[in-house]
N, C-alpha and C positions, 0 to 999 in steps of 0.2 A: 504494500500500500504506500503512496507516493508521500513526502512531507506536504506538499501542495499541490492539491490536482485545481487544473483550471477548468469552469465551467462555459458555459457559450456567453454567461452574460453576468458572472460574478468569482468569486474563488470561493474555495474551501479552504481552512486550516487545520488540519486534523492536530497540530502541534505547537508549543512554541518552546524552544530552553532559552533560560535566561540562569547565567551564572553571576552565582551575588559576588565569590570574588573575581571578576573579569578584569583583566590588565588588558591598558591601551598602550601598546610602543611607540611610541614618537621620536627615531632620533631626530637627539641635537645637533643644530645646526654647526658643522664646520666649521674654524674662525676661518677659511676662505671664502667661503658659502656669499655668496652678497645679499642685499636686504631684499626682502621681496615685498612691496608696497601690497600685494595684492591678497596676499597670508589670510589676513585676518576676517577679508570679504570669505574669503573660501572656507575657511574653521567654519565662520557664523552660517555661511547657505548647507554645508555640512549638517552641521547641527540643528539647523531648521529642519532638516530633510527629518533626522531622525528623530524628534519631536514630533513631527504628523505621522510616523512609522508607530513611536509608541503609543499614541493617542488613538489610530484607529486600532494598535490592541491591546487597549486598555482595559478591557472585559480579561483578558485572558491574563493580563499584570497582576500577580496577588502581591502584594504590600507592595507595591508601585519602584520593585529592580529595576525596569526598564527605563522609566524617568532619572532612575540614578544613575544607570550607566549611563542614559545621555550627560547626565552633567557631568559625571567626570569624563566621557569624551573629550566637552567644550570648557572643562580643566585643561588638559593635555592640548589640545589646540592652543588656548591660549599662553599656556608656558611656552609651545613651542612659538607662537609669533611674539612675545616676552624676549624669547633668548636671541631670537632671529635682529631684531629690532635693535638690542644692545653688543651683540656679541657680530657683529657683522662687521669686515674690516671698513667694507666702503658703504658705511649705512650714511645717516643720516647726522645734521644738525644736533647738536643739543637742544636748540628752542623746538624744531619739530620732532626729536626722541620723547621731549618732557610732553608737546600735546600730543601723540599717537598714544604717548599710555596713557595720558589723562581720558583720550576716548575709551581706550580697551575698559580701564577699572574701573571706568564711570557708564559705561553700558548699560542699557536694561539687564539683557542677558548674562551680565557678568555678579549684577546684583542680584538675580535671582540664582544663578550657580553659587554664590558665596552662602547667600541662605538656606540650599540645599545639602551643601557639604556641612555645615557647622559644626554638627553632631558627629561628622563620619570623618573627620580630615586627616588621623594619622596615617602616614605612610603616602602624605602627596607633595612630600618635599618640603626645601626652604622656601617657595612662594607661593603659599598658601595665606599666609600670616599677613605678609604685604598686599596680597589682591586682596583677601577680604578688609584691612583697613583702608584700601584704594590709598596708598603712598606710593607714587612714580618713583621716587630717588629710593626708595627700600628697596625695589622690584629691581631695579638695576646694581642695585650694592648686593642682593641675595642672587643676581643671575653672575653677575662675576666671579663673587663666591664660587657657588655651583659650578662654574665651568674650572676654577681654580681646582676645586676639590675633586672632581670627574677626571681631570688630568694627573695627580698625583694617585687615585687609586681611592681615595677616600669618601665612606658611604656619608650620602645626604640624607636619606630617608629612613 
């Protein structure tokens, strides 16, 4: 019997798994890697996607995993265009590093991810603390860190 048989004019789902603890891998970005302006568009249409994915099955979500894995998806996205942002040789300004994160950590959706994790956040690193206070200069002091400690062998999380 198939996970999803398609019908003429709707589906079936005979199934869904959802694992509570689901890891997202995101490598970091190379200090070669150049800044990608476009990062952050892509995370959030990402992440929309699977927001309407979880919501039409939301009958089938018991204690709503699936809501949570999306945010920590759009955790992990977001570190990753965090690190992209600071850690890029030929990135940006310092006037425009300070407003691209003041957009990321002042987001709706970043506001509502910080209020999602509150309860759950051990084990999502050293920028968790500064995204949910939304401090741009911490988020950049905690991503050099991180990339400092990543190179010598030394655990973040």
């Amino acid at each position: 019997m198939p996970f999803v048989r398609q019908g003429v004019s709707h589906s079936w789902v005979y199934g869904v798994l959802a694992l509570a603890g689901a890891c997202f891998h995101a490598a970091a970005p190379k200090l070669t890697d150049a800044f990608d302006p476009t990062m952050y568009a892509k995370v959030s249409d990402d992440t929309r996607a699977l927001d309407e994915l979880a919501d039409s099955l939301s009958e089938a979500d018991s204690g709503g995993r699936l809501k949570l894995a999306t945010q920590k998806f759009y955790f992990a996205g977001l570190v990753a265009c965090i690190e992209n942002l600071c850690l890029s040789p030929h990135g940006v300004s310092s006037i425009e590093r300070s407003a691209r994160m003041r957009d990321m950590l002042d987001a709706p959706r970043t506001r509502q991810m910080v209020a999602a994790l509150k309860d759950n956040h051990r084990g999502l690193g050293l920028l968790f603390g500064p995204i949910a206070s939304a401090k741009p200069a911490r988020c950049v002091m905690c991503t050099h860190l991180a990339a400092f400690l990543n190179r010598t062998g030394a655990k973040t999380a």
